[in-house]
Structure formats: C-alpha cells, structure tokens
Residue frames relative to the residue before (quaternion, step in Angstrom):
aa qw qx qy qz dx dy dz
X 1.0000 0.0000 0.0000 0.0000 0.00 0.00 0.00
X 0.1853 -0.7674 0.5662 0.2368 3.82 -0.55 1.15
X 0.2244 -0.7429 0.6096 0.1619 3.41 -1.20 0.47
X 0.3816 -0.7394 0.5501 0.0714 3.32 -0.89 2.04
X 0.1416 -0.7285 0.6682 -0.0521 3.27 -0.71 1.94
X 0.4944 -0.6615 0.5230 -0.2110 2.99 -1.91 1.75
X 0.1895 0.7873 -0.5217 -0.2684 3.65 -0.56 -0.19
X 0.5122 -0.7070 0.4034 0.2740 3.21 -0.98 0.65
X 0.6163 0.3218 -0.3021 0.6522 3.33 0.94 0.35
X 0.3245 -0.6274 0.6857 0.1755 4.25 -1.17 0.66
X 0.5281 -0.5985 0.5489 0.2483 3.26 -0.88 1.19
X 0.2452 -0.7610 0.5475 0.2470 3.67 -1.19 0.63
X 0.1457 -0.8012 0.5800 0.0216 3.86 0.53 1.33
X 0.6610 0.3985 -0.5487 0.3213 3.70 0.48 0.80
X 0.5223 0.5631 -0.4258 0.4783 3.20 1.33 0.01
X 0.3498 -0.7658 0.4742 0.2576 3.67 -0.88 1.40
X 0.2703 0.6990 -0.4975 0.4369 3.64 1.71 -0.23
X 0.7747 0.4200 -0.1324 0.4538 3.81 -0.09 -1.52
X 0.6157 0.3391 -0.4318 0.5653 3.81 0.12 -0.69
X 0.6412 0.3596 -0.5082 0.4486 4.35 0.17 -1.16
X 0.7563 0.2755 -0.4320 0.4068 3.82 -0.44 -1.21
X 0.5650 0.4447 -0.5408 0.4365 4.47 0.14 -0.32
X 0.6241 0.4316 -0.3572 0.5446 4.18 0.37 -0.85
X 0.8648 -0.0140 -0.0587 0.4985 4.27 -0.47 -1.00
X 0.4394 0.7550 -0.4583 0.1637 3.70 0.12 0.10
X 0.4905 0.5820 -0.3805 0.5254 2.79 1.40 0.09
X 0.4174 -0.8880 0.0585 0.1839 3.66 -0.79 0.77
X 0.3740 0.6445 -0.2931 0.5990 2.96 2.02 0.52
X 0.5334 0.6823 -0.4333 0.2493 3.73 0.96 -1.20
X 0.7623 0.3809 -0.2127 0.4781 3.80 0.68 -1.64
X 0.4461 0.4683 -0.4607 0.6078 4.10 1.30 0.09
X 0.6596 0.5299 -0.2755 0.4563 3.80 0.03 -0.47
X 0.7315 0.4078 -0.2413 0.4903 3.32 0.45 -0.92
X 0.6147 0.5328 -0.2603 0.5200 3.20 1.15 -1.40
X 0.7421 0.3810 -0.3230 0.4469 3.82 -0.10 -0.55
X 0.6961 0.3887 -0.3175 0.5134 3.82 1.07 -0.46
X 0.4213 0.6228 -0.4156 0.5118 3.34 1.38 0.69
X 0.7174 0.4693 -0.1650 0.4878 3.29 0.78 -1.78
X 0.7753 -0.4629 0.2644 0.3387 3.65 1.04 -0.32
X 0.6693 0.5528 -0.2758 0.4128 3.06 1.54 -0.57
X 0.1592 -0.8911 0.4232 0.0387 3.69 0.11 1.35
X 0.7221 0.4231 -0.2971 0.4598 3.36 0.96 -1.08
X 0.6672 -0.6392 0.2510 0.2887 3.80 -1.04 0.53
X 0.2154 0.7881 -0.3038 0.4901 3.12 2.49 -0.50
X 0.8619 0.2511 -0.0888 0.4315 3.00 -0.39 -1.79
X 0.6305 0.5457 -0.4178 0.3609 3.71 0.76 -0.07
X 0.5995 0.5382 -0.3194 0.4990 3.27 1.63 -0.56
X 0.5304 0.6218 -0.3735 0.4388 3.40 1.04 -0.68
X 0.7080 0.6117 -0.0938 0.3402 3.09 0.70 -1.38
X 0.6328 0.0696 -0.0179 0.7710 3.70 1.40 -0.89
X 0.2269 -0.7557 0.6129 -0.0421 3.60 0.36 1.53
X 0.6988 0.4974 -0.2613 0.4428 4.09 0.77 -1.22
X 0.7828 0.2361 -0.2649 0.5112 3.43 0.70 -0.49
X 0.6652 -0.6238 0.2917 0.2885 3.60 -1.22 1.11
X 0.6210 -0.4906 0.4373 0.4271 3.78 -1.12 -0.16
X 0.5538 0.7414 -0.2700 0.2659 3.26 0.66 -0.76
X 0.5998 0.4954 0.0890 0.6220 2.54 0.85 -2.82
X 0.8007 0.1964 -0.4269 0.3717 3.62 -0.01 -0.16
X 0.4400 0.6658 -0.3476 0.4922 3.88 1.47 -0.26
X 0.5610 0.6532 -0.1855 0.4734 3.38 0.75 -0.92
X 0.8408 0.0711 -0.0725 0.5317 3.25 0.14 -1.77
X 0.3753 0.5908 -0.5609 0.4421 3.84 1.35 0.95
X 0.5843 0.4806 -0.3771 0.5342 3.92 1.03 -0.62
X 0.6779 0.4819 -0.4165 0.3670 3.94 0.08 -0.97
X 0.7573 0.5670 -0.1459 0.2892 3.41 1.18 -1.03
X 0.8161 0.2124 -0.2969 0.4480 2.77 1.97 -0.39
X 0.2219 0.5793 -0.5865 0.5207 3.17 2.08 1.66
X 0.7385 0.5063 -0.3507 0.2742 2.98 0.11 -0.10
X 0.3386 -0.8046 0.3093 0.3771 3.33 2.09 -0.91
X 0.3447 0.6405 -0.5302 0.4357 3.39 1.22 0.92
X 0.8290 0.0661 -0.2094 0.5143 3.61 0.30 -0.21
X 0.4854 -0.5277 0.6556 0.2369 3.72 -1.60 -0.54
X 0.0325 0.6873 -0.7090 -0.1543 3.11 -0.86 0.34
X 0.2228 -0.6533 0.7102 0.1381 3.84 -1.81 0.55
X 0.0124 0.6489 -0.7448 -0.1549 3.84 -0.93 0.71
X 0.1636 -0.7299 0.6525 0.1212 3.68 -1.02 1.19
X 0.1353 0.8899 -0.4133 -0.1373 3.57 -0.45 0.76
X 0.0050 0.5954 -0.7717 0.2234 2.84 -2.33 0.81
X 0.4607 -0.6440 0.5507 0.2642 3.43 -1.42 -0.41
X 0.4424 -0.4134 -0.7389 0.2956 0.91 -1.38 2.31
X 0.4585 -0.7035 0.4718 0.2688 3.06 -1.67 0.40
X 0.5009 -0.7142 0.4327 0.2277 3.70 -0.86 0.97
X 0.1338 -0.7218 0.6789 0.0158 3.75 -0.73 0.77
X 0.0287 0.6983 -0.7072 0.1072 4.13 -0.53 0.73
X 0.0593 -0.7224 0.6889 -0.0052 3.56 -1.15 1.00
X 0.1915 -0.7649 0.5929 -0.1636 3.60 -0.84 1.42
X 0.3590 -0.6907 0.5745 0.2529 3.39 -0.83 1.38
X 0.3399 -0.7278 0.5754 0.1538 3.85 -1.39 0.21
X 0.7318 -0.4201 0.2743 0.4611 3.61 -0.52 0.71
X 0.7457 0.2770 -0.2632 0.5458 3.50 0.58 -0.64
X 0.3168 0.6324 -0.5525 0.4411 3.96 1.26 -0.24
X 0.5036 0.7666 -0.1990 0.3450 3.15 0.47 -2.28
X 0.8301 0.4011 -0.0117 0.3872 3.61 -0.40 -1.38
X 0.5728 0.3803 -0.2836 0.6685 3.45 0.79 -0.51
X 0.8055 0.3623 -0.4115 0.2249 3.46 0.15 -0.69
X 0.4962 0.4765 -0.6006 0.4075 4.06 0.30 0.58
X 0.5560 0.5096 -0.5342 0.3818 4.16 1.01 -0.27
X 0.4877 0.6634 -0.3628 0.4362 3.71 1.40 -1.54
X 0.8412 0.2882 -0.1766 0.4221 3.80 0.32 -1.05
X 0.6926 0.4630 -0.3431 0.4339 3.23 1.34 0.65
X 0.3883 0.6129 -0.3595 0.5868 2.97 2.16 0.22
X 0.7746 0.4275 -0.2345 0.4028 3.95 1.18 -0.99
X 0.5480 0.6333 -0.2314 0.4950 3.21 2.16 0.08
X 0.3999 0.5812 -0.3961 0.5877 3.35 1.74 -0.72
X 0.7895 0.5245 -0.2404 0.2091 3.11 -0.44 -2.26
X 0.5953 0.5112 -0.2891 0.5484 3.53 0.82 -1.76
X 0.8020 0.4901 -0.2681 0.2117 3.70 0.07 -1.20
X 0.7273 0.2259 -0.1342 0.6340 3.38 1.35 -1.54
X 0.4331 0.6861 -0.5833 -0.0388 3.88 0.05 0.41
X 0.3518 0.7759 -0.4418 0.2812 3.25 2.17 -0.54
X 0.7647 0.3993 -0.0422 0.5039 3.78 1.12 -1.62
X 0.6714 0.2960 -0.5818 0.3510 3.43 0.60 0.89
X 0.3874 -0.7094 0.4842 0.3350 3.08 -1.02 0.60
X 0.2119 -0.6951 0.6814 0.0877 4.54 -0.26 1.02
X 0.6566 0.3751 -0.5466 0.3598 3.86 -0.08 -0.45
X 0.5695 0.5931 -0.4176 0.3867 4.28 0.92 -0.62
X 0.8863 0.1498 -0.1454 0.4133 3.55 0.82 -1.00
X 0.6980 -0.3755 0.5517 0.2596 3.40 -1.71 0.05
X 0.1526 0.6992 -0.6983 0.0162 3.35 -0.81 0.80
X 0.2548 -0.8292 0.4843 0.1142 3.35 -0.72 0.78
C-alpha cells in the first residue's frame, strides 16, 4: 500500500531565499558544482575530490543538479564508457555566490567557534 505524502505547509517559491536553499541546500551540491568548475568533470574525480562524503550521496545530488539544470551530463560511448558532467549557463551563475560562500568560510573560520555545535 503506497502512502500519498503531502505538506502541510506550500512551499513559498516566490521567495528567492527558498528556490536557492530547494536547488543547493543540500550539502555536497555547492562542493560539486565547485569542483566541476575547477575542472573535474568525470564523477571519479568528483569523488576524489569530496573523499568525506560517500559515492552515492554525491551521485544522487549529481542527478538533482542536472533535474534541476545546473549541470549536463555527456555519456560518450565505448569501453569503458565515459560520463563528463558540465556546468550550464545557469550552473555558471550561481557560481560567483559558491565563491563567496568559500570567501566567508576561508575568512571567518578563526571566529567560529565548531567545538559548541552539532553539525549533522
């Protein structure tokens, strides 16, 4: 028996706050983007790249990204077969916030204090 889930609250999709955290809020998504920026296209190297967070979880939030139409994927076949992820004009765009999220971070980590909180 499937059970038809609901929320009880409607998302407010005019707030651009809500459409950014529904698109990257997840927490690997803006590491992902970022590294298929820097060059690293094939999923291999993306795992390499975020070594802490599983294959899966990062496969996963490679599919949301390109439902969503931040990246491309290319399958080039042959053997083995080639997988190449590519950011898309609107990928693009997001990415000067992405480097201002790595400009915060780098800048204020001296002054948060991480042993106080829970990160999950």
């Amino acid at each position: 028996m499937a059970i038809n889930y609901s929320k009880k609250l409607p998302e407010d999709l005019d707030c651009g706050i809500t459409i950014f955290m529904k698109v990257l809020g997840a927490k690997w998504k803006p590491c992902i983007l970022d590294a298929i920026n820097r060059g690293y296209q094939r999923p291999t190297e993306i795992h390499k790249q975020l070594s802490t967070a599983t294959p899966r979880v990062i496969d996963m939030q490679l599919r949301e990204l390109e439902a969503t139409g931040l990246v491309t994927k290319e399958v080039t076949v042959g053997y083995p077969l080639r997988v190449d992820y590519s950011l898309t004009t609107i990928g693009y765009s997001i990415m000067p916030l992405i480097g201002m999220m790595d400009k915060w971070g780098v800048e204020n980590k001296a002054l948060l204090r991480f042993e106080e909180m829970e990160f999950a």
